[in-house]
N, C-alpha and C positions, 0 to 999 in steps of 0.2 A: 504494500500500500504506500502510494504515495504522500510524502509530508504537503500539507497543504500552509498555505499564509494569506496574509493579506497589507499592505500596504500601510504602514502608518506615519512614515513623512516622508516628504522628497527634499533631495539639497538637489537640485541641477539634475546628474545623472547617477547618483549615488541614494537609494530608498532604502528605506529602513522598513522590516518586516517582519510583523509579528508572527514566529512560526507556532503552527498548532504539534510540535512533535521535534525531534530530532534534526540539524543539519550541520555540514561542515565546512570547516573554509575550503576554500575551491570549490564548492557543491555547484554546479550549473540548473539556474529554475529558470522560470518563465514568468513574466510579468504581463496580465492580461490586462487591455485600453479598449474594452469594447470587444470590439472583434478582432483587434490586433493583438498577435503573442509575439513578445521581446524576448530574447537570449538574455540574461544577466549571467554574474555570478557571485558568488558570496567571497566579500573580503575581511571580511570582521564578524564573527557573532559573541555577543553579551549576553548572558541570561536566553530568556526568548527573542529578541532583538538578533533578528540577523541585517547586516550592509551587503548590499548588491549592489552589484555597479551593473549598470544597464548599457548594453554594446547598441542604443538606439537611442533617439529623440523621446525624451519624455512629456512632451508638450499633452497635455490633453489627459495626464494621470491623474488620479484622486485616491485620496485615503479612503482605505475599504474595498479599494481595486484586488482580482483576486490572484493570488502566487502559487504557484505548482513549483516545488524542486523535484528535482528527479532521481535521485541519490549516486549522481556519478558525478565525478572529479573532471575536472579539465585538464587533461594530463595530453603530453606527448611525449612519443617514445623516440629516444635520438641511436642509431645503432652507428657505430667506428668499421671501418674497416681496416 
Protein backbone atom coordinates (compact mmCIF):
# COMPACT_ATOMS: atom_id res chain seq x y z
CA UNK A 1 0.00 0.00 0.00
CA UNK A 2 0.95 3.04 -0.85
CA UNK A 3 1.87 6.19 1.64
CA UNK A 4 -0.46 8.74 0.96
CA UNK A 5 -0.03 12.86 1.88
CA UNK A 6 -1.24 15.98 1.38
CA UNK A 7 0.10 19.39 0.85
CA UNK A 8 0.48 21.74 3.77
CA UNK A 9 2.65 24.62 2.53
CA UNK A 10 4.42 25.71 -0.57
CA UNK A 11 7.92 27.94 -0.50
CA UNK A 12 8.31 28.27 -4.57
CA UNK A 13 9.14 24.62 -5.41
CA UNK A 14 9.82 23.09 -2.33
CA UNK A 15 6.19 21.75 -0.32
CA UNK A 16 5.90 20.40 2.66
CA UNK A 17 3.73 17.29 3.40
CA UNK A 18 1.89 15.82 5.70
CA UNK A 19 2.40 12.17 5.38
CA UNK A 20 -0.26 9.64 6.55
CA UNK A 21 2.59 6.69 7.17
CA UNK A 22 6.12 6.18 6.58
CA UNK A 23 8.76 7.89 3.88
CA UNK A 24 12.36 8.55 3.15
CA UNK A 25 14.67 10.80 1.91
CA UNK A 26 15.14 10.35 -1.67
CA UNK A 27 11.54 8.69 -1.76
CA UNK A 28 10.15 9.90 -5.32
CA UNK A 29 5.90 10.93 -4.91
CA UNK A 30 3.77 12.61 -6.84
CA UNK A 31 2.10 15.82 -6.23
CA UNK A 32 -1.47 16.16 -7.61
CA UNK A 33 -3.00 20.04 -9.23
CA UNK A 34 -6.02 18.99 -10.44
CA UNK A 35 -5.49 16.74 -13.07
CA UNK A 36 -1.91 17.31 -13.36
CA UNK A 37 0.64 14.67 -11.44
CA UNK A 38 4.32 16.31 -10.67
CA UNK A 39 7.45 14.06 -10.02
CA UNK A 40 8.86 15.44 -6.69
CA UNK A 41 11.16 14.00 -4.29
CA UNK A 42 11.67 14.11 -0.75
CA UNK A 43 14.79 16.15 0.71
CA UNK A 44 14.11 16.44 4.25
CA UNK A 45 11.40 14.65 6.56
CA UNK A 46 10.73 15.83 10.24
CA UNK A 47 8.21 14.00 12.30
CA UNK A 48 5.23 13.61 9.77
CA UNK A 49 6.44 16.77 7.69
CA UNK A 50 8.01 15.49 4.66
CA UNK A 51 10.01 18.45 1.92
CA UNK A 52 9.78 17.69 -1.70
CA UNK A 53 11.13 19.51 -4.18
CA UNK A 54 8.86 19.45 -7.13
CA UNK A 55 10.82 18.82 -10.62
CA UNK A 56 7.62 21.25 -12.11
CA UNK A 57 5.89 24.67 -11.85
CA UNK A 58 3.84 24.81 -8.90
CA UNK A 59 1.65 27.68 -9.81
CA UNK A 60 -1.83 26.79 -9.26
CA UNK A 61 -1.18 24.31 -5.88
CA UNK A 62 -3.12 24.56 -2.64
CA UNK A 63 -2.92 23.13 0.70
CA UNK A 64 -4.87 19.86 0.90
CA UNK A 65 -3.71 19.08 -2.72
CA UNK A 66 -3.21 15.21 -2.71
CA UNK A 67 0.46 13.35 -2.47
CA UNK A 68 1.02 9.61 -3.52
CA UNK A 69 4.87 8.48 -2.68
CA UNK A 70 5.61 5.55 -4.12
CA UNK A 71 8.29 3.95 -1.91
CA UNK A 72 11.25 3.99 -4.28
CA UNK A 73 14.44 5.99 -4.19
CA UNK A 74 15.93 7.99 -6.85
CA UNK A 75 18.90 6.13 -7.33
CA UNK A 76 21.20 5.56 -10.33
CA UNK A 77 23.41 2.84 -10.97
CA UNK A 78 27.09 4.07 -12.30
CA UNK A 79 29.17 0.66 -13.54
CA UNK A 80 33.49 1.28 -14.29
CA UNK A 81 34.96 -0.58 -16.78
Amino acid sequence: MKTLGHVHGIISNIVIVKADGAVGQNEICYVYCGDTRMMAEVIKVIGDDAYVQVYDSTRGLKIGDKVEFDGKGNWTELKCK
